[in-house]
N, C-alpha and C positions, 0 to 999 in steps of 0.2 A: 400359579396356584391350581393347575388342572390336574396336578396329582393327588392323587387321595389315597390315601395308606389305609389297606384292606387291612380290618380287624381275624383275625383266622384263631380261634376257641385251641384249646393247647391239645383238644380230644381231635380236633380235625384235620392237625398239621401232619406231614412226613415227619416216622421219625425215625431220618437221617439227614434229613438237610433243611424240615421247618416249616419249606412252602405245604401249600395247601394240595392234603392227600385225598385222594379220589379213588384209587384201588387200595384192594387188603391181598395179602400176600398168598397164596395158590397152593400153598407146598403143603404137603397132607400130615401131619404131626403125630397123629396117632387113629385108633380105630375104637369105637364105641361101641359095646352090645348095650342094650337098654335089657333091664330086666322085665320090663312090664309087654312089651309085644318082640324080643329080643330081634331089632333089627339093627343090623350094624349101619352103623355112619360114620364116615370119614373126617376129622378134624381137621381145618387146616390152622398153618400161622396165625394167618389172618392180623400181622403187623400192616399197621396203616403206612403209605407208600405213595408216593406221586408220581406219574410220567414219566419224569427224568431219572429216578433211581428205580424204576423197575425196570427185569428185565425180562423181555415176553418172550414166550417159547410158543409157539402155533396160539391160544386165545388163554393161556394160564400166566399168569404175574409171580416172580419171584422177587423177594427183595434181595439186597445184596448180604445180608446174613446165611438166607439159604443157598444163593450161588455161592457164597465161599464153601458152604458145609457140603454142595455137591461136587466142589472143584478137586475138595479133599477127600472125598470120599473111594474107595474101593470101585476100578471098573466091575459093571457087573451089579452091584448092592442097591 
């Protein structure tokens, strides 16, 4: 009985595989001007993501939704 089944909030899990997510995804989605001091900001995914299903490129986290959409992508784009 020294196992104890970790309760993980449905907002906290990977979701791709469930366990408990710790990173959000890196990949830049889109770009924001604000109109009130018009500085742009970079959007990213930010899908919640665990260890095992990200995959890290020098200190950036991809989930595996955006490496497929960079696999399929245009060299070059």
């Amino acid at each position: 009985m020294n196992d104890v089944a970790k309760f993980i909030p449905k907002e906290d899990r990977c979701q791709f595989c469930g366990k408990e997510a710790t990173l959000l995804c890196d990949m830049p989605s889109m770009t924001v001007v604000t109109s009130v001091d018009f500085v742009r900001r970079v959007l990213t995914c930010d899908k919640r993501i665990c260890p095992e299903c990200t995959t890290r490129v020098k200190e950036f986290d991809f989930c595996p939704d955006c490496v497929k959409q960079i696999r399929l992508s245009k060299k070059g784009v």
